[in-house]
C-alpha positions in Angstrom: 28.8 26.1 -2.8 27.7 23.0 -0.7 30.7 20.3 -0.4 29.3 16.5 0.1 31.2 16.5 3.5 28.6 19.4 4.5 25.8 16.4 4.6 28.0 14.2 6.8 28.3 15.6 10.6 28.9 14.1 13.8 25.4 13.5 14.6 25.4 10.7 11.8 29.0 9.5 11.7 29.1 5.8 11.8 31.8 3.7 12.7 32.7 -0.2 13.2 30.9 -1.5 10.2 32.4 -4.7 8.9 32.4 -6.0 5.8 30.4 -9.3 6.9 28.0 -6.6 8.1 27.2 -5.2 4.4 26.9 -9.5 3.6 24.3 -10.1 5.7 22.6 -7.1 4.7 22.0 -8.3 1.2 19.0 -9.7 1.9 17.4 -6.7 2.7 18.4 -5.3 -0.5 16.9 -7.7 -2.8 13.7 -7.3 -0.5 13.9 -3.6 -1.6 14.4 -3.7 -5.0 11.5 -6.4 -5.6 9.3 -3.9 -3.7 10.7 -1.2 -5.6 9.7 -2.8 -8.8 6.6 -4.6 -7.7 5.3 -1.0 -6.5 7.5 0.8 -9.6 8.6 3.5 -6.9 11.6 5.3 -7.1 13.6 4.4 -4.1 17.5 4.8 -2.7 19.2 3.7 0.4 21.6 5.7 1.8 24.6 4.3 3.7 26.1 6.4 6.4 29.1 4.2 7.4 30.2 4.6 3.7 29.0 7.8 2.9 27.3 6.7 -0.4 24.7 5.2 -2.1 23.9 1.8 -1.0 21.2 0.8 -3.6 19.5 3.2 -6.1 16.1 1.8 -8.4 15.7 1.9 -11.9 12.3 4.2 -11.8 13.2 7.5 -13.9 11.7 10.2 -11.5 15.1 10.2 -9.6 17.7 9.4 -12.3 17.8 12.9 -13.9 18.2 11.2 -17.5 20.7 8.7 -16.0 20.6 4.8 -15.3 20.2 3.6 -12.2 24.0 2.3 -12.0 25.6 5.5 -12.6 23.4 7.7 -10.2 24.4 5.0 -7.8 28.3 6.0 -8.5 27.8 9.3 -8.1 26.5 8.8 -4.7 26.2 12.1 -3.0 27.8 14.4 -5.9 24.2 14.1 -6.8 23.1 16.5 -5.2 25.1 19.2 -6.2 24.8 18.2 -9.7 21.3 18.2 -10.2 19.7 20.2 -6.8 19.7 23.9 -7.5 22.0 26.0 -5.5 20.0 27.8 -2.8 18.1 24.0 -2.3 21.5 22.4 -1.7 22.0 24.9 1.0 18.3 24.0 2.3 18.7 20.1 2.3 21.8 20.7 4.7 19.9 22.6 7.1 17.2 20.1 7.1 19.8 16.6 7.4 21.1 19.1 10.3 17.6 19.8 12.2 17.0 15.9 11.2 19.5 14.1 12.8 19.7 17.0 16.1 16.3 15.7 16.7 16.6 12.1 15.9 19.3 12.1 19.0 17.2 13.6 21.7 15.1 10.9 20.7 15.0 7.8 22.8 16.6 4.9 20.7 13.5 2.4 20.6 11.6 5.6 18.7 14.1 6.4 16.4 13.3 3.6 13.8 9.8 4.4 13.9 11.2 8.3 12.2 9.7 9.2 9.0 11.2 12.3 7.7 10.1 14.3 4.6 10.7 17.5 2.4 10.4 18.7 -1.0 13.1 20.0 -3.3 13.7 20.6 -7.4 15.7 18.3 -9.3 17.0 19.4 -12.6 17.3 17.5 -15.6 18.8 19.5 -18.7 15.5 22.3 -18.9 13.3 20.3 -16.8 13.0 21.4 -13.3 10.8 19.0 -10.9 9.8 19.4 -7.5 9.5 16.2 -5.8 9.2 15.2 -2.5 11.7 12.4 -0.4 10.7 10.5 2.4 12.9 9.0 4.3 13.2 6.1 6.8 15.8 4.5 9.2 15.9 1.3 8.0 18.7 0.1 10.1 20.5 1.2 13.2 23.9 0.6 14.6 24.1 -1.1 18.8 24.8 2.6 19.9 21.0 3.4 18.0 22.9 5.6 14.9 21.7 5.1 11.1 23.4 3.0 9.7 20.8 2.6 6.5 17.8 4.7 5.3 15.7 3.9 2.5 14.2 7.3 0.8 11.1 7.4 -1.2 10.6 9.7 -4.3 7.4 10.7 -5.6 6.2 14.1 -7.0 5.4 16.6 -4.5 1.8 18.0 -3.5 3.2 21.4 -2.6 3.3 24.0 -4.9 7.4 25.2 -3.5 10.3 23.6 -1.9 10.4 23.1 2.0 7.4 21.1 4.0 10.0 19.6 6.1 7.5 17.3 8.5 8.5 14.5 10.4 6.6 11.7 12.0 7.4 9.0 14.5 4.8 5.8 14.2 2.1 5.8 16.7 2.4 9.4 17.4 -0.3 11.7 17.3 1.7 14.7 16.7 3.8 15.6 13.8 7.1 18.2 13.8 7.2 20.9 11.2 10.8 22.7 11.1 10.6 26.2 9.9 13.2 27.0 7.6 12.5 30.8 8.5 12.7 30.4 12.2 15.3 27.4 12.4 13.0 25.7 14.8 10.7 22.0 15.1 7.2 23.0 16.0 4.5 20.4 17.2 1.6 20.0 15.2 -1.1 17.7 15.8 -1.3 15.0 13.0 -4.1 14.8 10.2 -6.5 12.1 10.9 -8.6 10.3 8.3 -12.0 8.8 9.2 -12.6 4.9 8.5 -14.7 5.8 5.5 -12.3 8.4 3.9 -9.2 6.1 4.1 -11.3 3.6 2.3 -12.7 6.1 -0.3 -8.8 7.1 -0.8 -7.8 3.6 -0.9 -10.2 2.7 -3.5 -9.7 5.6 -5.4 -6.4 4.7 -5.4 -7.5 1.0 -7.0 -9.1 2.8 -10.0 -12.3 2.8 -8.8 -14.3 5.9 -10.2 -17.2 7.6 -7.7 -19.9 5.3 -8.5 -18.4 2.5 -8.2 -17.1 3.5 -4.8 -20.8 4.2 -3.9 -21.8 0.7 -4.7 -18.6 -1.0 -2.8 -19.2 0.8 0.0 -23.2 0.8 0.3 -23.7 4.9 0.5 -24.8 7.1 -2.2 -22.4 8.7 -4.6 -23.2 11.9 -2.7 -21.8 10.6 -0.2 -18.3 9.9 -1.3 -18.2 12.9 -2.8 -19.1 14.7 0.7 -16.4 12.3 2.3 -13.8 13.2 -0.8 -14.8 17.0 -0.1 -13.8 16.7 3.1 -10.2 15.2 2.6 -9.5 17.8 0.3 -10.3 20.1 3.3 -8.2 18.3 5.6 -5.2 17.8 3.0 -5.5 21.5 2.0 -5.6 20.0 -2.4 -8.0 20.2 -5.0 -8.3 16.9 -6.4 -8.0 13.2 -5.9 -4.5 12.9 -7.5 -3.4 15.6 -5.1 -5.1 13.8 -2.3 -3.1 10.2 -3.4 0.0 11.9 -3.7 0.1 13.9 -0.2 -1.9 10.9 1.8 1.4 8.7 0.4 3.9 10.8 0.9 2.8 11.4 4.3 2.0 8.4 5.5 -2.0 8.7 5.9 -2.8 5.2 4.2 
């Protein structure tokens, strides 16, 4: 059985935070939660220092039937209430392989991390596989997380796992293989001009044709252009496409 002290290690212990810190961080709180509502994503920032929740939203895909407040109170007890067993076991492995790679990283890279995996969440019968993405969002003088903000949307993958992480700027990616216990270095997915703008307006609403007329090409076209993403992002239709091109920061 996973304990909450298995997710804290000495690779992100954090020390020296003041209380006048956590004040001026406020801010940056509000800015989340207006963005969080604006956007209506389900969003949580995790504080390392405290070893908790520092802000959880009020979208339902992450509250497991519960209000916003009291997932915040449980704080990490989370987890192991509502991850299934063999999953808890996984998302230690991964904040381990996470944060061992983070360090050999040099410390102007390391807020430009994206990290993210997909695991179940239960909710009385209801089992949903989602996918978290999450960010450094602020980093202590000695380049530690302090604060990471962690995105939930449902996963494009059809199992748990797809542990990929990202720095900004990069044109690689790093896939850890929760079989082999190892980062491997992929080359990242790149999207033409024309099908991040067919994604993007997809996105909007926009159906084919009207696509075809925005952009001045055929519908043809867009749907050669949206056959190809699906090739690239290895899905079968534009919601898939959204959802993966989002999660992985393609848009």
């Amino acid at each position: 059985m996973v304990k909450i002290s298995d997710f804290f290690i000495k690779a992100n212990a954090v020390s020296n935070i003041l209380d006048e810190d956590y004040q001026k961080v406020g801010t940056l709180i509000d800015t989340i939660d207006a963005i969080s509502r604006i956007a209506y994503q389900s969003l949580y920032v995790i504080d390392y220092n405290r070893q908790n929740f520092l802000y959880v939203s009020n979208n339902p895909l992450f509250l497991c039937g519960h209000t916003a407040q009291e997932v915040h109170e449980m704080g990490y007890s989370y987890y192991t209430d509502f991850v299934p067993e063999d999953e808890q076991i996984m998302l230690t492995e991964i904040n381990k392989a996470g944060f061992d790679f983070f360090e050999k990283l040099p410390v102007e890279e390391r807020i430009k991390c994206t990290i993210s995996y997909d695991f179940h969440l239960i909710s009385g019968k209801k089992k949903t596989l989602v996918n978290h993405n999450l960010t450094p969002i602020l980093l202590t003088e000695e380049g530690k997380i302090w604060l990471a903000a962690c995105i939930v949307s449902q996963s494009s993958h059809p199992s748990q796992g797809n542990v990929i992480l990202r720095i900004i700027d990069q044109p690689v990616s790093y896939e850890y293989s929760l079989i082999n216990h190892h980062w491997k270095e992929n080359v990242r997915i790149a999207l033409s001009e024309k099908e991040r703008d067919i994604l993007l307006l997809s996105a909007q609403g926009y159906s084919m044709n009207e696509i075809a007329d925005l952009l001045c090409i055929s519908p043809a076209t867009v749907k050669f252009h949206r056959g190809n993403v699906f090739e690239k992002l290895q899905v079968n239709n534009i919601t898939e496409a959204l959802t993966f091109a989002t999660n992985y920061k393609l848009l």
